[in-house]
N, C-alpha and C positions, 0 to 999 in steps of 0.2 A: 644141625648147627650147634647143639648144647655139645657139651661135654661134660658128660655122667659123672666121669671120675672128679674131676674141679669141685663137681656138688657135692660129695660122697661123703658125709660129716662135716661140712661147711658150716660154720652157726651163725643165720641170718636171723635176722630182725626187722623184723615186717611190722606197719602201722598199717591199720586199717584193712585187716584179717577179715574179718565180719561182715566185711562191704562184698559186694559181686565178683566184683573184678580181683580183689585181695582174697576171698576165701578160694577163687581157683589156682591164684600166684600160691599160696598157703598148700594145695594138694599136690600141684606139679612141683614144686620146689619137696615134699614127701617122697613124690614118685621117685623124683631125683637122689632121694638118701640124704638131704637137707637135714639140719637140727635147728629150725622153726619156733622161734618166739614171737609171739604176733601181741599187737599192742593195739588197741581200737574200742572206740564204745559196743555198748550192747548191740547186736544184728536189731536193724528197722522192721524185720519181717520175718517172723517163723518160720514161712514158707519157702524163704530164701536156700540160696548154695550151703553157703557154713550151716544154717543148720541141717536141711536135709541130705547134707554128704557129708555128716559128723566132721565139718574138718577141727574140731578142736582134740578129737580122740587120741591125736598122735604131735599135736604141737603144745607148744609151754601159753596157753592163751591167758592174758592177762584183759584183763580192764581197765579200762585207762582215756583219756581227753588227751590231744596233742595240744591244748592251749595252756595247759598245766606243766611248764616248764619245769616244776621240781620231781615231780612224776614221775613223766617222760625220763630226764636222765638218769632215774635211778633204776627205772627197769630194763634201760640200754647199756649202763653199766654191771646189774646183774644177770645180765645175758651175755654179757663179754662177747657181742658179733667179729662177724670176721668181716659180713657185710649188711649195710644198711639201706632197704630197699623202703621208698616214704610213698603208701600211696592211700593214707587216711585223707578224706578231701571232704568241702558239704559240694558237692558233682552236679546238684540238679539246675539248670536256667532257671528255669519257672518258679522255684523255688527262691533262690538269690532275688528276684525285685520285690517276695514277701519276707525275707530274709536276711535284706544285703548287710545288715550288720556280722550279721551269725557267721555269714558266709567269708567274707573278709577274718572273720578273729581265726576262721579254721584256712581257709587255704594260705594268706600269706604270714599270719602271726604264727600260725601252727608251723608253719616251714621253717619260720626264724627261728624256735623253737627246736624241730629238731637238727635243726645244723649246728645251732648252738652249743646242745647236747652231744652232739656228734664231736663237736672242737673239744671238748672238755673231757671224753673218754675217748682215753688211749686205746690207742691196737688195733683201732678199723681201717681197714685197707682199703673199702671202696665203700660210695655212697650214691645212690641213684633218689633223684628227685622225680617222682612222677605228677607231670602236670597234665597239660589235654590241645589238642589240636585248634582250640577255640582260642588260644593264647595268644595267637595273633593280631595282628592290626588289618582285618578282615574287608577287604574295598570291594571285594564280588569278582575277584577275578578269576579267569577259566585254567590259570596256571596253576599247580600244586603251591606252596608256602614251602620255603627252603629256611631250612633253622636259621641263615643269617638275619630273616625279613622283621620287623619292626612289631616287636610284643605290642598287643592293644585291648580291645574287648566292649564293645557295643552296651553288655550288660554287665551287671555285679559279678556272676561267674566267669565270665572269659576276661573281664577285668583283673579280676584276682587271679586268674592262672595264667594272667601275663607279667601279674605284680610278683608272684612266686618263681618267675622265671628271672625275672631282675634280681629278685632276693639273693637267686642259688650264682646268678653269676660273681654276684658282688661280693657273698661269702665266698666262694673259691678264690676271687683275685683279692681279696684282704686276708685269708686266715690260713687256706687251704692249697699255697702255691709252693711254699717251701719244698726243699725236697724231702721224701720220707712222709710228707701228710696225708689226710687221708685224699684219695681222689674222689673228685665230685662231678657227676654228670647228670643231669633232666633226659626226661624222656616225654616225649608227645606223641599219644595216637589219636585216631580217629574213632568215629561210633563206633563203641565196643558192642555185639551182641552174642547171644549165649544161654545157655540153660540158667535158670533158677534167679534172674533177674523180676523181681518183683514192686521194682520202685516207681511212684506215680511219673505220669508226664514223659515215659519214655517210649517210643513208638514199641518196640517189642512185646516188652513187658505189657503195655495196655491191649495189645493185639491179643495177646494168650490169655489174658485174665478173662477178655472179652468173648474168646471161641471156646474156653475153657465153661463158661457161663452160656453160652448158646446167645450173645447179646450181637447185636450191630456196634462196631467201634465209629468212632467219629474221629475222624483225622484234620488235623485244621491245615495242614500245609503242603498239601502231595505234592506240590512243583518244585518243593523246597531240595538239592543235591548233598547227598551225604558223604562220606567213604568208610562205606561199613568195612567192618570185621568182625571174623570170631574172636574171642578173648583171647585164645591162647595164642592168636600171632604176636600182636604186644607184648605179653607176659612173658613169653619165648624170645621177643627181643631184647627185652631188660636184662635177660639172663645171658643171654650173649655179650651184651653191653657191660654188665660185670664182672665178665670172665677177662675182656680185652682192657677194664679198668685195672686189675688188679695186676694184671701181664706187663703194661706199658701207662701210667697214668698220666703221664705229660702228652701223651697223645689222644689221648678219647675224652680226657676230662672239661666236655662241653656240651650241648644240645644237640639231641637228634631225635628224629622222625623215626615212627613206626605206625605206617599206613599198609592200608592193603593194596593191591596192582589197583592200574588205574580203571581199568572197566568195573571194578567193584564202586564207583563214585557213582550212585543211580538214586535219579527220584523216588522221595517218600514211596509213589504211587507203584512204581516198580516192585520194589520191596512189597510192599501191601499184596500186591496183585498173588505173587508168589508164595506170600503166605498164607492167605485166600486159597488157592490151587493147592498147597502143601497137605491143612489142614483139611482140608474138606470139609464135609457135615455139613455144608448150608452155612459154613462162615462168608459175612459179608461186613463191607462199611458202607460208611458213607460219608461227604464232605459235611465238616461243622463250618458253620459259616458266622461263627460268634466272633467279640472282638479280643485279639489275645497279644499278646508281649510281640516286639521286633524277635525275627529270626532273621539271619542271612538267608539269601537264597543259595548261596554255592559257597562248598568248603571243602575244601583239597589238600591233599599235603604231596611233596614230591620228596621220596625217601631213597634216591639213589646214591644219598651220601652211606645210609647205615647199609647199602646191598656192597657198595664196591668197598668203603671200609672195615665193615663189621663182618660181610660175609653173611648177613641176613640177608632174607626173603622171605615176604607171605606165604604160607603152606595153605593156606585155606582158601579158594574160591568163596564170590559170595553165593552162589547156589548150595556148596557145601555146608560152608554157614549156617546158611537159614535152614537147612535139612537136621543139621545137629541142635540146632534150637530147637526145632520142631520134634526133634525127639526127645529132646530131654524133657519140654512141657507137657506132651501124652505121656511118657513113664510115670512121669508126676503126678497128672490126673488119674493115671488108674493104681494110684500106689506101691508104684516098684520099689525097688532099695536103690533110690538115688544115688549114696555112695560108690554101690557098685556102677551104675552108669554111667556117671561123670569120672570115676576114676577109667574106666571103658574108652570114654570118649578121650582123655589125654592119651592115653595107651597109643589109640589109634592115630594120633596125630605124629606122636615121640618117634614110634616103630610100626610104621604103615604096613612092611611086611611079616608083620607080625613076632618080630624076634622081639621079644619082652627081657631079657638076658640084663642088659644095663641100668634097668627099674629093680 
């Protein structure tokens, strides 16, 4: 679905490099032949992607706050992008109700921030707002959320990435509609999972830390419906979503969904069970029965607008998934060269028959 050559010297600017989901956007946009400036605070976790797949070896990595407005523009102005990809966030629930200030000045002041910045330098052609599938106004229903359904958010974080979805619309139809501006579109996926996620509070990441450690996980919510993915299906839609921004911007410049098919939508407990099975070795949980924050019980998205107009689809099953998780946390454990892995693992996704020619 990408096209190689689009990328092939393109100079993107990336916020929030350092984070999971941005240092894998940060190696596949490499793969691609990208010219990669990434903008984000320091990695939370040594053990993380960015650092153990070097991804700063080959992009312009700066340091940097997206709530620091004078900053931010001047490292988006000396980067002179071609495209502006925003996916520095504070991402965690659990986090937000000990947080909810923090978390608000980064997901929707930081946004205002970089679109602002974005209004102010010239010459960018396209800009994608990455927000989260929680951005809805979440009633429990069994139907996917179609990007027209009603921004909301139960807690601090799906509040805020429903307030950053208002944000990006409001700047496009006040600053960004002229013709010749730049185009502005959001993007929402669902649970990202993946190699080298290491952040508290996230089903994954505590599973492997926990099998990694020979420990019993305690899960508080197995009934609870997700719709997993591996990283790179989202990150591979954004890229398509910017190739059709820069193409046509009156036509894509709005909100869209990147989920995975819908039989990837399965209980915590599912999930669990298969990485239990995956893992082996005498990994086990068990239910924590403590008392913790409101979760939804069911979250869905329905993405047949970005399959019939984008020409996306999922490439990942969630079995596939969790198999590529599972192998990038044993390479880990036993000290492989993660870099090589992980760039391995995009390889096999990009060019499944193995023609590497376009990388």
């Amino acid at each position: 679905m990408i096209d190689p050559a689009f990328w092939r010297g393109r100079r993107v600017f990336l916020t929030g490099h350092t984070g999971f989901k941005g240092a894998w956007m940060a190696l596949l946009l490499r793969s691609l032949g990208a010219e990669v400036s990434g903008f984000a605070l320091p990695p939370d976790d040594e053990r993380g992607v960015f650092v153990k797949a070097d991804v700063a070896k080959d992009i312009a990595h700066r340091i940097g706050d997206i709530r620091d407005l004078a900053d931010l523009q001047s490292a988006i102005a000396e980067a002179k992008p071609d495209i502006v990809i925003h996916m520095a966030a504070q991402s965690l629930v659990r986090l937000s109700y000990d947080e909810p200030i923090e978390t608000y000045a980064t997901n929707v002041m930081g946004t205002v921030n970089l679109l602002e910045a974005v209004r102010r330098v010239p010459g960018i052609q396209a800009t994608i707002i990455v927000t989260s599938d929680k951005c809805y106004e979440n009633t429990g229903s069994p139907e996917g959320y179609r990007e027209h359904d009603p921004m909301g958010g139960h807690d601090p974080y799906s509040s805020s990435k429903g307030c950053a979805e208002l944000v990006t619309s409001a700047y496009r139809r006040s600053f960004f509609h002229a013709g010749g501006a730049t185009a502005i579109a959001s993007a929402r996926a669902g649970n990202v999972i993946g190699g080298g996620d290491f952040a508290r509070d996230r089903l994954v990441p505590d599973l492997m830390r926990a099998f990694m450690a020979g420990e019993v996980v305690r899960i508080r919510n197995p009934n609870a419906v997700r719709p997993w993915q591996h990283v790179l299906d989202p990150v591979i839609g954004y890229l398509v979503l910017a190739e059709r921004l820069v193409a046509d911007r009156q036509k894509y410049s709005e909100g869209w969904n990147f989920g995975p098919h819908r039989e990837s939508a399965q209980p915590v407990s599912v999930l669990v069970e298969s990485l239990v099975k995956k893992w082996g070795g005498g990994a086990k949980w068990e239910l924590d029965g403590g008392h913790h924050p409101h979760e939804a019980a069911y979250l869905g998205l329905d993405c047949s607008k970005a399959e019939s107009k984008l020409g996306w689809k999922p490439l990942i099953g969630l079995d596939q998934a969790l198999q590529l998780s599972v192998d990038w946390y044993r390479a880990f454990d036993k000290g492989a060269d993660m870099r090589e892995l992980t760039l391995r693992q995009i390889g096999s996704v990009l060019q499944p028959r193995g023609d590497r020619r376009a990388s």
